[in-house]
C-alpha positions in Angstrom: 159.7 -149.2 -158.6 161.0 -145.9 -160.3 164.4 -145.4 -161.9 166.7 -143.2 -160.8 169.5 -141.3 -162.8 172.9 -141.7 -160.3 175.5 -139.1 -160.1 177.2 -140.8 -162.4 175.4 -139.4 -165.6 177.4 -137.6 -168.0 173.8 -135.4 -168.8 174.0 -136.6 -172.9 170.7 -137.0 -173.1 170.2 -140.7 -174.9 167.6 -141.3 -173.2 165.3 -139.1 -173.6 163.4 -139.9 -176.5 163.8 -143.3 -175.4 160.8 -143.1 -172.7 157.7 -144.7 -173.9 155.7 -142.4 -170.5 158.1 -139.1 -171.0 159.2 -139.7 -167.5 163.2 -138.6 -168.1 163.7 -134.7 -168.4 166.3 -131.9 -167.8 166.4 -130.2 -164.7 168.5 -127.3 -165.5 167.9 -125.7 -162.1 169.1 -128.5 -160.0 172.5 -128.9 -159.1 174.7 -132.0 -158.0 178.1 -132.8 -157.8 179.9 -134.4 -160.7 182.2 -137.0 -160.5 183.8 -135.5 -163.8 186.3 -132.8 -163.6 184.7 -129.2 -164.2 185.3 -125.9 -162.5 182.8 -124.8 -159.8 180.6 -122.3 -162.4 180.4 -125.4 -164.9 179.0 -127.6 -162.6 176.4 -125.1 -161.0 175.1 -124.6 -164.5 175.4 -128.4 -165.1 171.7 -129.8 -166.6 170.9 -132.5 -165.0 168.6 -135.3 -166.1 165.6 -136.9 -163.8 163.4 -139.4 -164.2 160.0 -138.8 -162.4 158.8 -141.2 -160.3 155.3 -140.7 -161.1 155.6 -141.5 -164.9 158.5 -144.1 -164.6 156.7 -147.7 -165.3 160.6 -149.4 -165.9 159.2 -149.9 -169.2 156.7 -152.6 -168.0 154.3 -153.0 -170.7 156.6 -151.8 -173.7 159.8 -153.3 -173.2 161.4 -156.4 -172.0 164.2 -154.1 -170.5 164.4 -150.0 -169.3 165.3 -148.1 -172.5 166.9 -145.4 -170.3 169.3 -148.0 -169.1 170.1 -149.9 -172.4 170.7 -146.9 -174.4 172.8 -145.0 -171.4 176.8 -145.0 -172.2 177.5 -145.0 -168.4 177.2 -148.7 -166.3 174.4 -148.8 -163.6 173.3 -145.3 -164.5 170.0 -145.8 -164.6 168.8 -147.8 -161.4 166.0 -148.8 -159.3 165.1 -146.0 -156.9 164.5 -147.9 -153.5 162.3 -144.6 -152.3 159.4 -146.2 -155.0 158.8 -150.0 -154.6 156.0 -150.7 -157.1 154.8 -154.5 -158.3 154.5 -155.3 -161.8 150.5 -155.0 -161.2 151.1 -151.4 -160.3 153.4 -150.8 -163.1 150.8 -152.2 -165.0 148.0 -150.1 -163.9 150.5 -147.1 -163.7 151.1 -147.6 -167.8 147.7 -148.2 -169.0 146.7 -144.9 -167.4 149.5 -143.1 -168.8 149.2 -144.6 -172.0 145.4 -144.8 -172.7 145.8 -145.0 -176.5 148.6 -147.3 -176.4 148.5 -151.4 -176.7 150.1 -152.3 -173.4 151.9 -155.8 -173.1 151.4 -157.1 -169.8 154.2 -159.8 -170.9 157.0 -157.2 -171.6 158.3 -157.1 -167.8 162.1 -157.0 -166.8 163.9 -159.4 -164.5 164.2 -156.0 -162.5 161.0 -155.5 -161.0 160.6 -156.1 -157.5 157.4 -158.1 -156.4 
């Protein structure tokens, strides 16, 4: 399964060079409301960050845990998007194609993967 950034991101950008697969980025077009306090014009311009589903493995294969999540300052920012249910055999597949060059640990899988 993907991550997912809530609305609850406060767009600092820790975990970007965190992804191991690239998969978090700034959307500076899209807009969404902020539970923070900012005028109208602030949020419009707002970046916000995404992680894309296609390049998201939950750090299966690198990591015991998401990096996007451990390094995030907000709680249960970073969560499991229920719109992309993968296994860890997926995930697995998913990161050794992403990651051709890379030595991929099929051990390093978090509690949070849904089989």
């Amino acid at each position: 399964m993907a991550l997912l950034i809530t609305d609850e991101c406060i767009s600092c950008g820790a975990c970007l060079p965190e992804c191991p697969n690239e998969g978090d980025f700034r959307n500076s077009q899209a807009t969404r409301k902020r539970r923070a306090i900012m005028s109208a014009t602030a949020r419009e311009s707002a970046i916000v960050l995404i992680i894309t589903h296609d390049r998201c493995t939950e750090c299966v294969g690198h990591f015991d845990e998401p990096q996007c999540a451990a390094v995030c300052p907000v709680d249960n920012c970073c969560i499991a998007d229920p719109l992309y249910p993968e296994t860890t055999e997926a995930l697995l597949e998913k990161v050794t194609a992403l990651n051709p060059d890379k030595t991929i640990d099929p051990t390093k899988i978090w509690s949070g993967v849904r089989n």
